[in-house]
C-alpha positions as CSV (number, residue, x, y, z in Angstrom):
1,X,0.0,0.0,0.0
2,X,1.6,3.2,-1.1
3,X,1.6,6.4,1.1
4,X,1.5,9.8,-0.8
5,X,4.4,11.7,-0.1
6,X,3.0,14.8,-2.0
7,X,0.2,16.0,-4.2
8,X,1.5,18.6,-6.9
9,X,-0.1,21.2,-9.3
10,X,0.2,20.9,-12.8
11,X,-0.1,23.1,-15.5
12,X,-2.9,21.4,-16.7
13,X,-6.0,23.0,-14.2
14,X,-8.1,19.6,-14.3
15,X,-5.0,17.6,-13.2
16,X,-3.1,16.6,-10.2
17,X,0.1,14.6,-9.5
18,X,0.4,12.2,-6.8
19,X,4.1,11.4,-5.5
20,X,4.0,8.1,-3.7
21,X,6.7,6.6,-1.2
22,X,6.6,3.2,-3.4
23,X,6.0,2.2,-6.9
24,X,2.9,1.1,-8.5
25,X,4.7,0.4,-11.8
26,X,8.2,0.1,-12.7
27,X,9.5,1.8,-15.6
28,X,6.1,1.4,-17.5
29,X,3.3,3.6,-17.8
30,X,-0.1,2.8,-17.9
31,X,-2.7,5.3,-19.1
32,X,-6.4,5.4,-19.3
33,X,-8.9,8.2,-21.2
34,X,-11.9,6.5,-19.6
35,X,-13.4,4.5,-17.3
36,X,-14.1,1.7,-20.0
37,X,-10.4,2.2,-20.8
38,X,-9.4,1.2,-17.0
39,X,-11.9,-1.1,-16.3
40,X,-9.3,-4.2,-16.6
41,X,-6.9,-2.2,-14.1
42,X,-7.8,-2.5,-10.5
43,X,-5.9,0.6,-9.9
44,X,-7.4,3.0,-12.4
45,X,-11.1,1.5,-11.8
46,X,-10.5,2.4,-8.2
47,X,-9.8,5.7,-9.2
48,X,-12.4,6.0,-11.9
49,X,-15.0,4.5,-9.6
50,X,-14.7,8.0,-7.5
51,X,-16.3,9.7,-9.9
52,X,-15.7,12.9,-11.6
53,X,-12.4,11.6,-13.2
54,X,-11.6,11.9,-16.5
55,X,-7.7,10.2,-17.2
56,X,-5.9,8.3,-14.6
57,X,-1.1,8.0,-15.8
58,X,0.6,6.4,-13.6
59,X,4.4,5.2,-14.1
60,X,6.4,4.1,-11.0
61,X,5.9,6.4,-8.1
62,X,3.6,8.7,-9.7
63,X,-0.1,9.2,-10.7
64,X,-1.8,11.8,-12.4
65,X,-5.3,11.9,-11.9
66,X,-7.6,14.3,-14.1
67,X,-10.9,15.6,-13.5
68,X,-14.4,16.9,-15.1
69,X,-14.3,20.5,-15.4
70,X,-17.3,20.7,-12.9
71,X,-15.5,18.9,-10.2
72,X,-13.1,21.0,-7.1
73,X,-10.3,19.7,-6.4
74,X,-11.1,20.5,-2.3
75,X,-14.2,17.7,-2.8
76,X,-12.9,15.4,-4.6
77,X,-8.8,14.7,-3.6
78,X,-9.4,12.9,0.0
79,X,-12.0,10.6,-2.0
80,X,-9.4,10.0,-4.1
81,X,-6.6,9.1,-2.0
82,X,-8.3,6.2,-0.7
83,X,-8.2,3.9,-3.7
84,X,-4.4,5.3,-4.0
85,X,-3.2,4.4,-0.5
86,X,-4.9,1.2,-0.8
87,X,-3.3,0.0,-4.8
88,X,-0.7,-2.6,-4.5
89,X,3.5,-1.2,-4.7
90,X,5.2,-3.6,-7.1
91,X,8.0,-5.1,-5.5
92,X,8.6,-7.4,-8.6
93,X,12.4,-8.3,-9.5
94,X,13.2,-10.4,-12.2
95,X,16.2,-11.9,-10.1
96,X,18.9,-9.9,-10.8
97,X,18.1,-7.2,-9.0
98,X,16.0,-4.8,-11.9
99,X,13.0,-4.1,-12.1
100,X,10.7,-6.6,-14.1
101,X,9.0,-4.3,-16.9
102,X,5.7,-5.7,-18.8
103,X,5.5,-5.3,-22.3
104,X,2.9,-2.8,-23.4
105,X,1.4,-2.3,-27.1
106,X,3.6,-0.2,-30.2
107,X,5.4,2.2,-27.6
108,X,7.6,-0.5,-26.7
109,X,7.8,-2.0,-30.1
110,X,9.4,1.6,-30.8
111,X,11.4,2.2,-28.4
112,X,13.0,-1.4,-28.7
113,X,13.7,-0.8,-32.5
114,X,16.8,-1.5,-34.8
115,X,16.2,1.8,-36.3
116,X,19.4,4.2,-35.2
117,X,17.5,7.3,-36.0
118,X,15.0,6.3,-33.6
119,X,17.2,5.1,-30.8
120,X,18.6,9.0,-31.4
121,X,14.8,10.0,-30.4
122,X,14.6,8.4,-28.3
123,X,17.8,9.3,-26.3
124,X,17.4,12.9,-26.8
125,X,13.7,12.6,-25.7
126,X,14.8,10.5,-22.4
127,X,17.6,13.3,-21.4
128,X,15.7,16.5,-22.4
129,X,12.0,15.9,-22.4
130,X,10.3,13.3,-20.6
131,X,11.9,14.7,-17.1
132,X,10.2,17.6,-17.4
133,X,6.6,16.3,-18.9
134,X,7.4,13.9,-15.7
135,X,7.7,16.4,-13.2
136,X,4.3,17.9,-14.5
137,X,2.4,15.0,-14.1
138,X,2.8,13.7,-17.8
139,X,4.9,11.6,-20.2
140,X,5.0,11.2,-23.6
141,X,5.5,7.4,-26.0
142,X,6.5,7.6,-29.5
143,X,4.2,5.3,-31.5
144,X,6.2,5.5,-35.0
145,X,8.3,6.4,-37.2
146,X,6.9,6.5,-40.5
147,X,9.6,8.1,-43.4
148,X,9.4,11.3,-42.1
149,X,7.0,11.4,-39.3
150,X,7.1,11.0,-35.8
151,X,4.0,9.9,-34.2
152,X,3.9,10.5,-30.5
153,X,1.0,10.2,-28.0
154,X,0.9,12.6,-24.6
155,X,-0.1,10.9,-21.6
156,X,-1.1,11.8,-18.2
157,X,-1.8,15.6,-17.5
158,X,0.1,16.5,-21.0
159,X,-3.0,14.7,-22.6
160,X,-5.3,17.3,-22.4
161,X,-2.8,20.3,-22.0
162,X,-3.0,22.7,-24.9
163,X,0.3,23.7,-23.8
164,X,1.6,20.5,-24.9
165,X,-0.5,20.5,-28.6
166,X,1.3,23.8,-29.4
167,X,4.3,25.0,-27.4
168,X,5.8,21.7,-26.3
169,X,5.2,19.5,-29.8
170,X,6.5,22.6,-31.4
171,X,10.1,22.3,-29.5
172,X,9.8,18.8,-29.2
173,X,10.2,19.4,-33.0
174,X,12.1,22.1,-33.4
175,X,14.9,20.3,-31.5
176,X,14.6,16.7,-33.2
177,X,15.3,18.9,-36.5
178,X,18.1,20.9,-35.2
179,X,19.7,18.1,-33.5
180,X,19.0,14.9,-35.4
181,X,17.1,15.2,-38.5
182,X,16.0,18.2,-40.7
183,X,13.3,16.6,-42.4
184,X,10.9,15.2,-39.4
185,X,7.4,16.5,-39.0
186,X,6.0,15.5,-35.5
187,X,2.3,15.5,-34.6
188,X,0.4,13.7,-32.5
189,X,-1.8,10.5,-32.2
């Protein structure tokens, strides 16, 4: 049972980070757009079954919890904090020592890909942008590189940012083309 360490603000107004003392994932992030979306998850039904939610991300010790316009936060973050303290902290090892990671849809196919270019993207993404979408609740998962384009997907409380459909996409861009290649459009799934 994890105990929440902190809850933060995010730029996203409808969305909330919780910092827990353990982990509910290990280097794999889990995100859900709906309730039918989290129904398989005990931990984001939980959540969803509070009500007035409309995304549940969470990725090792952190969840990001969004709500309906119509909800206040003052009403509805100690209802939420039950089904949070009470998920399971994965305490999974594969043996060695590391973490065991579960193998999640085309992000991973990606991200484990021959493809040099992509392995650039993914680096450069890793040092210089996912710490900072982290640290505001969100993340982000390259889906594909097709020729030219880059198809990524915002998760957690980047997903419904518009910071993160103009600003952020627009460096995220800017800096692939400066620092890897020229030609790559980026837009978003």
């Amino acid at each position: 049972m994890p105990k929440i360490a902190d809850i933060q603000e995010t730029p996203n107004p409808n969305a909330v980070k919780f910092i827990l003392k353990e982990p509910v994932s290990h280097g794999t992030s889990h995100s859900f757009k709906s309730a039918e979306d989290g129904a398989r998850d005990p931990l984001a039904k939980s959540i969803f079954d509070v009500g007035e939610v409309v995304s549940v991300f969470y990725m090792d010790k952190m969840i990001t919890v969004e709500k309906t316009d119509d909800a206040e936060w003052d009403e509805i973050l100690p209802e939420l904090a039950v089904p949070i303290r009470a998920a399971e902290a994965v305490v999974s090892s594969n043996g060695n020592g590391k973490a065991a990671a579960a193998v999640v849809g085309g992000a991973i196919a990606a991200a484990a890909s021959d493809d040099p270019k992509l392995r650039e993207i993914e680096a450069l993404l890793d040092e210089r942008i996912r710490p900072f979408l982290a640290s505001d609740g969100g993340w982000l998962e390259i889906l594909e590189l097709e020729d030219s384009t880059l198809k990524i997907r915002y998760e957690g409380a980047c997903g419904s940012c518009p910071s993160s459909l103009t600003g952020t996409l627009m460096a995220i861009e800017n800096m692939i083309q400066d620092e890897i290649d020229a030609e790559i459009k980026v837009i978003v799934a």
